[in-house]
C-alpha positions in Angstrom: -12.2 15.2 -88.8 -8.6 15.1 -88.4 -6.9 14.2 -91.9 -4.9 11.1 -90.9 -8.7 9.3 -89.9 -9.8 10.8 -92.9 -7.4 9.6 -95.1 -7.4 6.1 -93.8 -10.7 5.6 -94.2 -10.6 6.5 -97.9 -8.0 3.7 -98.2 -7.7 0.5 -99.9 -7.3 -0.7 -96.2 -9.9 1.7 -93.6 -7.7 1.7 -90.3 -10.0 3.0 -87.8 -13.2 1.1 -89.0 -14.7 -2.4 -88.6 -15.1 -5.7 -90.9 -17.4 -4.1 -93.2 -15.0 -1.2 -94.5 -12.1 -3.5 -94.6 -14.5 -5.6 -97.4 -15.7 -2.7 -99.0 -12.6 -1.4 -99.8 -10.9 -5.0 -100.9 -14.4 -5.5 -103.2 -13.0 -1.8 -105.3 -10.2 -4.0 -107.2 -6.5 -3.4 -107.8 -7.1 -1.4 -110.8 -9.0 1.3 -109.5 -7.3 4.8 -109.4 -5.5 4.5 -112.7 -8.1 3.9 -115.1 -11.0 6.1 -113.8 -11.6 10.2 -114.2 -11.8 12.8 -111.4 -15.1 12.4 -111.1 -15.2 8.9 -111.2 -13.4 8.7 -108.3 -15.0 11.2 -106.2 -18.2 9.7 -106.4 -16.7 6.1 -105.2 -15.0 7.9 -101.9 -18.3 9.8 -101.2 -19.6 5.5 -101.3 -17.0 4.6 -99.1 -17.6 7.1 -96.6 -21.2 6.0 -96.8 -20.5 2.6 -96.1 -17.5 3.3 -93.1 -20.1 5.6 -91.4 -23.1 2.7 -92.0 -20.7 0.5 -90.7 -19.6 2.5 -87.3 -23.1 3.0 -87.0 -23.4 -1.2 -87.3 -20.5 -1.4 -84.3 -22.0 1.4 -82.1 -25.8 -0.8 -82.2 -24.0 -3.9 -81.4 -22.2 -2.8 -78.3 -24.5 -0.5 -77.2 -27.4 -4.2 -77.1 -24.9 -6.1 -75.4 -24.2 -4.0 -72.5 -26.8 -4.6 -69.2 -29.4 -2.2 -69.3 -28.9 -1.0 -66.1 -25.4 -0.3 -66.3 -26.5 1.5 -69.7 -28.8 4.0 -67.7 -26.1 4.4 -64.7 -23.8 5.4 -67.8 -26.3 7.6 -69.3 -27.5 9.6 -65.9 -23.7 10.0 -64.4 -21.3 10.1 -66.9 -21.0 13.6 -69.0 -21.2 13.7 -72.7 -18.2 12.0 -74.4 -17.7 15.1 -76.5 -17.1 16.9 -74.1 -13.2 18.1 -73.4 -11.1 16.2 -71.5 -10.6 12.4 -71.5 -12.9 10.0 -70.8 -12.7 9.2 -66.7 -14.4 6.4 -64.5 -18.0 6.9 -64.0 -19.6 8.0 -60.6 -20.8 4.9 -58.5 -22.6 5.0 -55.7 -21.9 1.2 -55.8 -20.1 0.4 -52.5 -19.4 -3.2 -53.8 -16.9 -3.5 -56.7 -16.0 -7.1 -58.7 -12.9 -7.6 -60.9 -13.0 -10.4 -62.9 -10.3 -8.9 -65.7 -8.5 -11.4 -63.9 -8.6 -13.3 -60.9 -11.9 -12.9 -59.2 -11.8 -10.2 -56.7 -14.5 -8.0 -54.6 -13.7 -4.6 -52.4 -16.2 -3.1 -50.5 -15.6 0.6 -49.3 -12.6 0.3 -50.9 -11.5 -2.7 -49.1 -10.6 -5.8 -50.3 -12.9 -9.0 -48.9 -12.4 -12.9 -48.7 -14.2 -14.5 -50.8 -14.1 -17.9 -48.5 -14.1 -21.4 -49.5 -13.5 -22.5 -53.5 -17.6 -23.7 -54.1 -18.1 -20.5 -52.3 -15.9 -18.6 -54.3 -17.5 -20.4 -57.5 -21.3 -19.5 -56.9 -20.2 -15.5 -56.5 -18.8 -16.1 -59.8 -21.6 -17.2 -61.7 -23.5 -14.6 -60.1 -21.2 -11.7 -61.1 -21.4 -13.0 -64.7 -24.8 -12.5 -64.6 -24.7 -9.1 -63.0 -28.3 -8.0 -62.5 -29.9 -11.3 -63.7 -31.3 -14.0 -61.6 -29.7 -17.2 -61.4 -31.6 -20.5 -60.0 -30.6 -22.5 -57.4 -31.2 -24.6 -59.9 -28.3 -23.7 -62.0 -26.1 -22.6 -59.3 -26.3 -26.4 -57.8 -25.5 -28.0 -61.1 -22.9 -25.8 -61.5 -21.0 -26.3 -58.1 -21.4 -30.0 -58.4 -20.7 -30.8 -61.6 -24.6 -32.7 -62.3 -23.8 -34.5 -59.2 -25.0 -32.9 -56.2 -25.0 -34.4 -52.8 -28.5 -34.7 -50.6 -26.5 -31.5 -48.6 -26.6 -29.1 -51.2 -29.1 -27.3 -51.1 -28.2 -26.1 -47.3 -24.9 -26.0 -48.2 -25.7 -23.4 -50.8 -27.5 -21.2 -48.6 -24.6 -21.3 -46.1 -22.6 -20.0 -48.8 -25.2 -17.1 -49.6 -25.0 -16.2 -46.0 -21.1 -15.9 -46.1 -21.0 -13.7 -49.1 -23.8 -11.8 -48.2 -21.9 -10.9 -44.9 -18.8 -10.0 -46.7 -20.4 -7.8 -49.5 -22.9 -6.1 -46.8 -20.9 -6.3 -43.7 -22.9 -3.0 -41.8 -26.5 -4.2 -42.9 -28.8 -4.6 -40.0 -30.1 -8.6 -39.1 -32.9 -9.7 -40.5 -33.4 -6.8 -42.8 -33.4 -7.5 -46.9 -30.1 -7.8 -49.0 -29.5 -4.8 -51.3 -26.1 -6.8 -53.1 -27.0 -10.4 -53.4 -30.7 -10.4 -53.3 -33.2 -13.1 -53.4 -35.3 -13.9 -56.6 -37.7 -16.1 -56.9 -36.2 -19.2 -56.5 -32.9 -17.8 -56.9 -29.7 -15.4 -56.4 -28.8 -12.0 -58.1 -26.2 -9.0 -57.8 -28.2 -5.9 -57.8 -26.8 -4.1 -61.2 -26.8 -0.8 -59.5 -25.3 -1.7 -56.2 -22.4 -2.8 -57.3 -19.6 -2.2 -60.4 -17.7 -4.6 -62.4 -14.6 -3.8 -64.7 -15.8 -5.8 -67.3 -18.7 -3.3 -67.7 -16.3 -0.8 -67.6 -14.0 -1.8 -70.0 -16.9 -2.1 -72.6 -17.7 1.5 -71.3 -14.0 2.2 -72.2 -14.4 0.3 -75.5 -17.5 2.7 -76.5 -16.1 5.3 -76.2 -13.1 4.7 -78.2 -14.9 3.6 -80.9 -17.5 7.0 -80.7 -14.5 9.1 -80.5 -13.2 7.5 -83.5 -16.8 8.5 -85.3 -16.5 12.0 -84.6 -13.0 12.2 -85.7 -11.2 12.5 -82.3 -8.5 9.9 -82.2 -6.6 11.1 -79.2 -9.4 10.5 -77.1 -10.1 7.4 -78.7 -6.5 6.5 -77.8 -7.2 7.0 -74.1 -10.3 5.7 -73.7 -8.6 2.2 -75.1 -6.0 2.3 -73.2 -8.1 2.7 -70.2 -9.9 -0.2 -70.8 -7.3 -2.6 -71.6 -5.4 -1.3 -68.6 -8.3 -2.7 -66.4 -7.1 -6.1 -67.4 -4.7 -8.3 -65.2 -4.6 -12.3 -67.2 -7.5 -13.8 -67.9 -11.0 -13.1 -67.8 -12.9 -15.3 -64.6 -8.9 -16.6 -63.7 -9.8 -19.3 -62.2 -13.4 -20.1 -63.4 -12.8 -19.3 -66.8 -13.4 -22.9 -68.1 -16.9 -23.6 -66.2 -19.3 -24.4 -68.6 -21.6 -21.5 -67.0 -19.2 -18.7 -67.4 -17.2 -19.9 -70.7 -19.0 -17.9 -72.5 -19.3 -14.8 -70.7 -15.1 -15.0 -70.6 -14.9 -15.9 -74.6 -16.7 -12.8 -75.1 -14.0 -10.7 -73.1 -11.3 -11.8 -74.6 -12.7 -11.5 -78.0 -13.8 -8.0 -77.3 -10.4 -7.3 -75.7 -8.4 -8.3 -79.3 -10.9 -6.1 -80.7 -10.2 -3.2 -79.2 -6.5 -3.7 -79.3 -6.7 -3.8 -82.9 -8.6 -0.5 -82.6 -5.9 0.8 -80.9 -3.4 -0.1 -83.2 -5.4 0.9 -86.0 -5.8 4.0 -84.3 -2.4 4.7 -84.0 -1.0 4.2 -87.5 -4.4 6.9 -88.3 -2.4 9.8 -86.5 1.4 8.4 -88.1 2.4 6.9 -85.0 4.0 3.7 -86.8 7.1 3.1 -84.2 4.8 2.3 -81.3 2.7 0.2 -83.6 4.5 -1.6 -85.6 6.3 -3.6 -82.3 2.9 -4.1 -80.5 1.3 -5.1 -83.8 4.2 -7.7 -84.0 3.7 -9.3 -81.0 -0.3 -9.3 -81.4 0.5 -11.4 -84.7 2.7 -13.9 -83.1 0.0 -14.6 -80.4 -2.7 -14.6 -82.9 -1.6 -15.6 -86.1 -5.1 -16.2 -87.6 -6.5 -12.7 -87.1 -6.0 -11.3 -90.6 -6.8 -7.6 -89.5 -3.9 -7.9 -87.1 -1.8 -8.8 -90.3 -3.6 -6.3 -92.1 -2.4 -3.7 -89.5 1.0 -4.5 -89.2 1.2 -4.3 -92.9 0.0 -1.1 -93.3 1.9 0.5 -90.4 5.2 -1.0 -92.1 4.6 0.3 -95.3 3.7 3.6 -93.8 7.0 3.5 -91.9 9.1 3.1 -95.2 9.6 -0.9 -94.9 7.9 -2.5 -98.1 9.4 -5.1 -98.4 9.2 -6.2 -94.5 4.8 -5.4 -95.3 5.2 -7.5 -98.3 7.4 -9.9 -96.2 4.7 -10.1 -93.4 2.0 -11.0 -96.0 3.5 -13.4 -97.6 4.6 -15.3 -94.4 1.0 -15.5 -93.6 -0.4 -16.1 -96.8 1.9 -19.2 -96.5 0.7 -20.1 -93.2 -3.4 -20.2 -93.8 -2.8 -22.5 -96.8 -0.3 -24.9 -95.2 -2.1 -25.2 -92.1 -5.9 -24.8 -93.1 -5.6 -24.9 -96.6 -7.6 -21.4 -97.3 -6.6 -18.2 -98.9 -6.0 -15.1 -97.7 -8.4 -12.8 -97.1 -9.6 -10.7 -100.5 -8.8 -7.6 -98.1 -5.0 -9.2 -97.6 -5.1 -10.2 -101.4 -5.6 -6.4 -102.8 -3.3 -5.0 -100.1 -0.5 -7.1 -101.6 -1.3 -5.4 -104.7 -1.7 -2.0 -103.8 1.9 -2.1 -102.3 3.4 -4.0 -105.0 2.3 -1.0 -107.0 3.5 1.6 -104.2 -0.4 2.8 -104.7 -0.7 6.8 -103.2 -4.0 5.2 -101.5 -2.1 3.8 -99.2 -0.1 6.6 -97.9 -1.0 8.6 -95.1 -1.6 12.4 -95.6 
């Protein structure tokens, strides 16, 4: 493992690890270091690694449940294994359809980008690409296009808008032969997961593999495989739809996965000493998102590693300021120790 990863994760403050190693580590106490023997101290880093490797393992479950199956076994046929050399690259497809919804909603097929048609139209190809490889009723899909208050014409209205699409996504297939994109279900619509590709599928693709690479102690690839995925992203997830009640929570999760893995990144950076690239992107992530302690957490570290203590201790105390004047909370215990460690220039806290 390279020794910058290593060292950081045997800090007071793990850089290239989740939630659960940032506790760990702030549950060890200030006074740790000074007053214990060689032993002592061995023992509790061969704990800590325990617990950062129990919690990767944690991370790696999560994301790995929340991806579609389908686009899990596409991953797993096509795409060769992630520690192999050479970065990380987009997966063969034979999906002639691809969705972006990093973004405003967009659809190319062959390559070529397609209208989309009329804004209900627009709305129901939505809901269906947020649901990529799962049925959704016409049930649903009316409720959703007219807000609980459908007219008498709905129904037809929706089908005319299946046709459309179903003409723009499969513009070669033959009349009266079955959809293979935006097939019939029941009583109900869905995208065939292996006819087409989304970039939000491959952005948490992207996101995996950053976060494996980081396990096996490899962060350069880590590095660009998050970089590829947040470069897939051009505003805000579902642009224009991102509000419907049916697809709120689909875009929520983006997003939320998106700070993650820019935190990664960051983290990820400082691991390998490259504090003059993070320290101005951590800055701006902590203006936008003042409330993310980890992102405080970062940009404290990286400033201390880059020889400015008292702009780390600044940082910390500026938000320690905020969360009780405007929720009237604490810091985190992580945040709290941190103080302390640099207030007492701890050698934990330097990178190797």
């Amino acid at each position: 493992m390279d020794r910058g990863i290593r060292r950081s994760t045997m800090t007071a403050v793990p850089v290239a690890v989740g939630p659960r190693g940032r506790q760990a580590a702030a549950e060890q106490g200030p006074e740790r270091g000074t007053e214990t023997t060689g032993a002592q101290r061995i023992a509790e880093l061969e704990r800590e690694v325990q617990e950062l490797q129990r919690a990767n393992e944690t991370l790696k479950q999560y994301v790995s449940q929340a991806l579609d199956l389908d686009i899990t076994r596409r991953r797993d046929d096509r795409v060769p294994d992630t520690a192999a050399a050479g970065p990380p690259h987009r997966p063969a497809t034979d999906a002639e359809v691809e969705f972006r919804v990093l973004g405003p909603v967009e659809a190319a097929v062959g390559g070529r980008w397609v209208d989309l048609g009329a804004p209900k139209q627009r709305a129901a190809l939505v809901l269906l690409v947020s649901q990529v490889g799962q049925p959704v009723s016409v049930d649903v899909l009316v409720e959703a296009l007219w807000d609980g208050r459908p007219p008498q014409s709905a129904i037809t209205s929706l089908h005319a808008y299946i046709a459309n699409l179903r003409r723009a996504l499969e513009p070669h297939r033959a009349p009266r032969t079955p959809a293979t994109v935006l097939c019939t279900r029941g009583r109900g619509y869905l995208l065939n997961s292996r006819a087409v590709e989304v970039d939000a599928h491959r952005f948490w693709e992207s996101a995996t593999a950053g976060w494996q690479a980081l396990d096996r102690g490899d962060p350069q690839r880590a590095l660009y495989a998050f970089e590829a995925g947040l470069a897939l992203w051009r505003g805000e997830a579902y642009a224009e739809m991102a509000a419907a009640p049916h697809v709120a929570p689909e875009a929520v999760r983006l997003e939320e996965l998106r700070l993650s893995v820019i935190e990664s990144r960051c983290a990820t950076l400082i691991a390998v000493g490259n504090h003059e690239m993070a320290v101005p992107e951590l800055v701006a992530f902590t203006q936008a998102h003042p409330l993310r302690e980890y992102g405080c957490e970062l940009l404290t570290l990286a400033l201390y590693r880059a020889g400015r203590q008292a702009d780390a201790l600044s940082v910390l105390r500026a938000h320690q300021k905020k969360m009780v004047e405007d929720l009237g909370i604490s810091p985190s215990p992580a945040l709290q120790h941190l103080e302390l460690e640099i207030l007492r220039q701890a050698p934990e806290l330097e990178r190797s």
